[in-house]
C-alpha positions in Angstrom: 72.3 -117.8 -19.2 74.5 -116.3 -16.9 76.2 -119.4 -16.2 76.6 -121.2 -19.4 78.4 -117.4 -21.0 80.3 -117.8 -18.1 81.6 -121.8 -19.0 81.7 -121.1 -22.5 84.4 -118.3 -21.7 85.7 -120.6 -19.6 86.2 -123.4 -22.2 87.4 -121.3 -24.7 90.1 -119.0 -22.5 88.4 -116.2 -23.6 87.9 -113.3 -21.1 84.2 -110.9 -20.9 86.8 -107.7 -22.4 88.0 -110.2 -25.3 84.0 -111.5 -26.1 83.0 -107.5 -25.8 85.7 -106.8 -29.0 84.3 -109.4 -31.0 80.9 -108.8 -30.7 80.8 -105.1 -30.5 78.3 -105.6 -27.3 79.6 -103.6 -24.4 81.6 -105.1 -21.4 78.7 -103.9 -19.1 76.1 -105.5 -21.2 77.7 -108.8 -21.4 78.3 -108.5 -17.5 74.9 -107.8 -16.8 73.6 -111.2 -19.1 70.7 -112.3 -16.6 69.4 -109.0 -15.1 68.1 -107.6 -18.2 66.6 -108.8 -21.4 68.7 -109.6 -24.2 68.0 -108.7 -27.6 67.8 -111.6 -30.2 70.6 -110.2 -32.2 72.9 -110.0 -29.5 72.2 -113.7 -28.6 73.1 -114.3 -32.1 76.8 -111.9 -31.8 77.6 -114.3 -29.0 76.4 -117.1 -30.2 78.6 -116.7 -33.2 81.3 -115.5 -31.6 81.7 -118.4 -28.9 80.7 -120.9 -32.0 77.8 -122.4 -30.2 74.2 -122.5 -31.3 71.6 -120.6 -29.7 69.9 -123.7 -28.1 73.4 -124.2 -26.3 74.1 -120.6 -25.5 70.5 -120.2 -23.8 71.1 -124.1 -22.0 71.0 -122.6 -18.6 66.9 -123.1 -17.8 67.7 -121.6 -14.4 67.4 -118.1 -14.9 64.9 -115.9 -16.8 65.7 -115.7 -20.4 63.3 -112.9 -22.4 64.0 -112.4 -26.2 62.9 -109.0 -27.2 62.8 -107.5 -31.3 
């Protein structure tokens, strides 16, 4: 997931500080997208906020992706 934040940042010139204003989800959080679990309704802040859906946000099948309530 790690990855495909990290393209979608790119492809949208948007920087990790920029992604942490919009979404209200800390810079550290966002940073650390692929060591920890991610709740579902942070998915969906960055989701929204990169215009994407969640299928395409969670693309990367590579690393561990857990959804937790």
């Amino acid at each position: 997931m790690k990855k495909t934040l990290s393209k979608l940042l790119i492809d949208r010139g948007m920087t990790v500080t920029e992604l942490a204003e919009k979404t209200g989800i800390s810079y550290n959080t966002l940073m650390n997208i692929g060591k920890r679990d991610l709740s579902f309704s942070r998915m969906v802040k960055i989701a929204d906020a990169l215009d994407v859906s969640l299928d395409e946000f969670r693309k990367d099948n590579n690393e561990r992706i857990s959804i937790i309530k």
